[in-house]
N, C-alpha and C positions, 0 to 999 in steps of 0.2 A: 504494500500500500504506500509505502514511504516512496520507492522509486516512481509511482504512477503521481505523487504529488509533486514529486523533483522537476519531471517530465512539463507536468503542468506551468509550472513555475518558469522551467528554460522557456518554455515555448511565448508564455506571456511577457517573458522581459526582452525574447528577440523581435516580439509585435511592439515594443512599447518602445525599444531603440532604434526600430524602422519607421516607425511614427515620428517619432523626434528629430532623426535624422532625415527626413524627406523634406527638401525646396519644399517652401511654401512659395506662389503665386503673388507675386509682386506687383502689383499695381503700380504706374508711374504716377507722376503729379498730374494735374488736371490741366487742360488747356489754360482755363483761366488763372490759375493759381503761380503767384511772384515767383516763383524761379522760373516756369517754365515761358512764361511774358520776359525772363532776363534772357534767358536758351533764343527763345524764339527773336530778340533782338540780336543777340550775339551770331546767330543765323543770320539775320541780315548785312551784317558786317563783314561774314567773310564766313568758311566750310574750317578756318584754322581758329578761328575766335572762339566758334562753337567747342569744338574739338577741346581747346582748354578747357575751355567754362567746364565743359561736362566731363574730363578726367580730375579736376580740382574739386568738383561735388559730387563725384562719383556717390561717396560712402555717406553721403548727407540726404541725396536728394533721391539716389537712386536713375537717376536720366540716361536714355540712350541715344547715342549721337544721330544713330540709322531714324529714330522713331522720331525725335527730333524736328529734324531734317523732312521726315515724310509729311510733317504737317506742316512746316514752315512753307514746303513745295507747295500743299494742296490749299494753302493758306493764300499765295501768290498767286498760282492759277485760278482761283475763286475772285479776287480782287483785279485781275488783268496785269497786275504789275508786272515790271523783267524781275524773273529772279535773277538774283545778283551770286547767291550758291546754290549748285546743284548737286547733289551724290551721285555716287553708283550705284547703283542697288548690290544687294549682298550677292 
């Protein structure tokens, strides 16, 4: 009986350190919200403005330069403006 409770036990702390240990789902900042209004001007400035901005707040804000960039684009082409940076796509 003791090994069939051992048993139980391993199995529940290898669910419970695969639970712990699993990415959670990261949501970025919102369009509207101050950093990514600072992202999406540094986007207007230049594909290297951004690039800082967003390895300098990487661990604060969580920002991705790609995703960025995708709205800055679709942000531009909504509005007629030239974009002034454009990406590659990945």
């Amino acid at each position: 009986m003791k090994t069939g409770m051992a048993a139980g036990l391993m199995k529940t702390a290898i669910v419970a350190t695969a639970l712990v240990c699993t990415p959670v789902a990261f949501a970025g900042p919102s369009v509207s919200s101050p950093e990514m209004k600072t992202a999406l001007a540094k986007a207007s400035e230049s594909p290297d403005a951004l690039r800082r901005y967003v390895h300098r707040t990487q661990a604060i804000y969580g920002l991705d330069y790609f995703e960025v960039m995708a709205i800055h684009e679709a942000q531009a082409a909504r509005q007629g403006a030239p974009v002034v940076a454009k990406s590659e796509t990945r």
